[in-house]
Each structure stands twice: as C-alpha cells, then as structure tokens.
N, C-alpha and C positions, 0 to 999 in steps of 0.2 A: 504494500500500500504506500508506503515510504516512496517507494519507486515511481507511483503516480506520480505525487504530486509534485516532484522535481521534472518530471514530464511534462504537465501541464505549465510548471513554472517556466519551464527553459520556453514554450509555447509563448507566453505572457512575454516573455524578457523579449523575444524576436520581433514580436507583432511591436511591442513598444520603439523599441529601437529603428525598428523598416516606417513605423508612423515621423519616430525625431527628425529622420535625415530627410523624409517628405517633406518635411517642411522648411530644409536648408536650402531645399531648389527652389529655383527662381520661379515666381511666379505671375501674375498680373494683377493688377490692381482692378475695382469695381471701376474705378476713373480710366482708368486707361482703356479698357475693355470700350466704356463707352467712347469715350476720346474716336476710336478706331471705327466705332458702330456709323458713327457722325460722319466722320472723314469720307468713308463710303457711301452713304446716300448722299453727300453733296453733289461728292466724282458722277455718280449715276441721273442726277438733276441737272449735270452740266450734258452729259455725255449722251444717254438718252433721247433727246429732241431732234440730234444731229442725224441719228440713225432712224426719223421717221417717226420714234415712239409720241411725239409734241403732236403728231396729228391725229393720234388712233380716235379719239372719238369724233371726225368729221369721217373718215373711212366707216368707221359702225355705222353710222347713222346713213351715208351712203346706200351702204350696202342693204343695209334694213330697207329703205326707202325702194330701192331698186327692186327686191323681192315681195316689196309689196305693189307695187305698180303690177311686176309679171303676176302677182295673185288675182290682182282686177285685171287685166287684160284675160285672163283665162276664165273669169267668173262671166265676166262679158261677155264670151264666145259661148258658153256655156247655156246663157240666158239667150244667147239669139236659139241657139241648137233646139233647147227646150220649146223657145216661142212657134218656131215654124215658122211658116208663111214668104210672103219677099220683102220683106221689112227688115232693117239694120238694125243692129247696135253697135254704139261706138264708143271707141276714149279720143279724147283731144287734149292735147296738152297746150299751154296757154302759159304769159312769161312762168308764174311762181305757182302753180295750180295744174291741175288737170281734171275734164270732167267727164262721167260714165254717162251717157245720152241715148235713152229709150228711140224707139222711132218716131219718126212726126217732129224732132227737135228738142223733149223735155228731157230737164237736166237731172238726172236720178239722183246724182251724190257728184258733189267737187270737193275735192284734197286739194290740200295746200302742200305743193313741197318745202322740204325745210331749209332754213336761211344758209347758206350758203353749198348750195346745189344746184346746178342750171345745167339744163338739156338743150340739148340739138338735132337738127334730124328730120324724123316722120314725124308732122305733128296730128295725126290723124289716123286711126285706124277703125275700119266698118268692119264688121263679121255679119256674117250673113249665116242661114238656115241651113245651111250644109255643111258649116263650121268654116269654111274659108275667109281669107281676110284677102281687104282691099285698101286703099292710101290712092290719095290721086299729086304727092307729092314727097317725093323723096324717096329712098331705097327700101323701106322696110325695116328700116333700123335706126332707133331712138338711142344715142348715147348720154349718157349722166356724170356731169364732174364735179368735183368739189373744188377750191379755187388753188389747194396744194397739186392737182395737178392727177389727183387719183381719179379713176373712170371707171365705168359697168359701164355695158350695152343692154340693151333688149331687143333682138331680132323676132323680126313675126315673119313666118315662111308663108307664102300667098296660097298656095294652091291648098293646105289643109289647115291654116289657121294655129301652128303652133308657135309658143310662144318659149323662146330661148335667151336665156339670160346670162352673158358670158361677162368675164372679169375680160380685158384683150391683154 
C-alpha cells in the first residue's frame, strides 16, 4: 500500500511540474490577442471593396430582381396559354418600372425596378395562346445593369415563348 501512494505521489509531482514550466512559455496576452483580432478586420475593410466585395449587395439585389422579372415573364405566358383565344398578354418595360398588360391594354400589376438598375433592349414582349412570344423591336433580349458594371440578360426565344435568364 506504501507502494501506492508514492505512485500516485510521483503522478502528482509530474502533473505539477509539466503545469510550472507551462507557464514559463511564452504566451499572449487578452490585449494583444485583440490588438491582432482588430489589425485584421481593418486589413479586410480596406482590402475587401477592391476585390468587388463593396458591391455584393447591388449584385443581390440585381440578381433577385432579374429572376423575378423571368418569374412574371413566365407567369404571363402562362396566363395567355390558360386564356386561349387571339388575345395577348404582355410585359413592357418603361424607364424605372415594368408592367404585366391583360388584353385590350389594362394594366394588371406594374413593378418598380430598384434604384440603381437600368435595362436595355426588348422593351416589349406579347405571348400569345400557343405560348409563343413576339416584340416588334429589338432582338428578344432585355439586358439588366447595375451602375458597377454587373449585368443579367433575359432572352425570350420567339417560336415557343421560353424564357432564359443568363449571367453573360
């Protein structure tokens, strides 16, 4: 039993001694730690903007904006397909706005696009009861920029009315 306890002791003497010289090494301080934490997010505040990240939220909002356009341009082809008959329906973009337009000319819902995002392009697209689409000015294709310089397309193919949404 004797024999334990100088077992355990020698046990006790080592864990003490590997704890002392722990804490002869060098270590860092709670200030310096932060000191460093700091130093680093400034470098990333300065650095960050340069590689694009100063614009991410005009690119979201972009991009959102652009997939919800292709959502109503498809809901609109959708509603001519359901309506039947030789009657249109349309979207027309307009400078800051665009509106979804029944037949006969009534204006169902106009969107506002968001401040700084301007399109160019088709300003006009009909779909008809067969699902195809038509435009009596421009290619078929609406592009979307923001003023950094970022862009989305929306192409509408004519003969079957689909509607394609590319980053170029």
């Amino acid at each position: 039993m004797g024999r334990d306890i100088s077992i355990s002791a020698y046990i006790c003497f080592v864990f003490n001694y590997t704890m002392l010289k722990a804490k002869d090494k060098l270590s860092y301080t709670i200030l310096e730690v932060i000191l460093i934490i700091l130093l680093v997010v400034v470098w990333l505040g300065v650095t960050l903007p340069r590689f694009g990240a100063g614009d991410l939220l005009n690119r979201y909002r972009l991009r959102t904006t652009v997939y919800n356009i292709g959502s109503d341009m498809r809901s609109t082809r959708a509603q001519a397909i359901t309506k039947g008959g030789t009657d249109r329906y349309s979207i027309r973009f307009e400078s800051n706005q665009y509106q979804i337009i029944a037949p006969g000319g009534e204006v169902i819902e106009t969107k506002e696009l968001p401040s700084g995002i301007t399109w160019s392009g088709t300003s006009q697209y009909d779909f008809t009861s067969l699902g195809e689409a038509d435009w009596t000015i421009g290619s078929g294709i609406t592009t979307f920029l923001t003023a950094s310089g970022e862009q989305w397309t929306i192409a509408v193919i004519r003969p079957t009315g689909i509607v394609r949404i590319q980053k170029p």
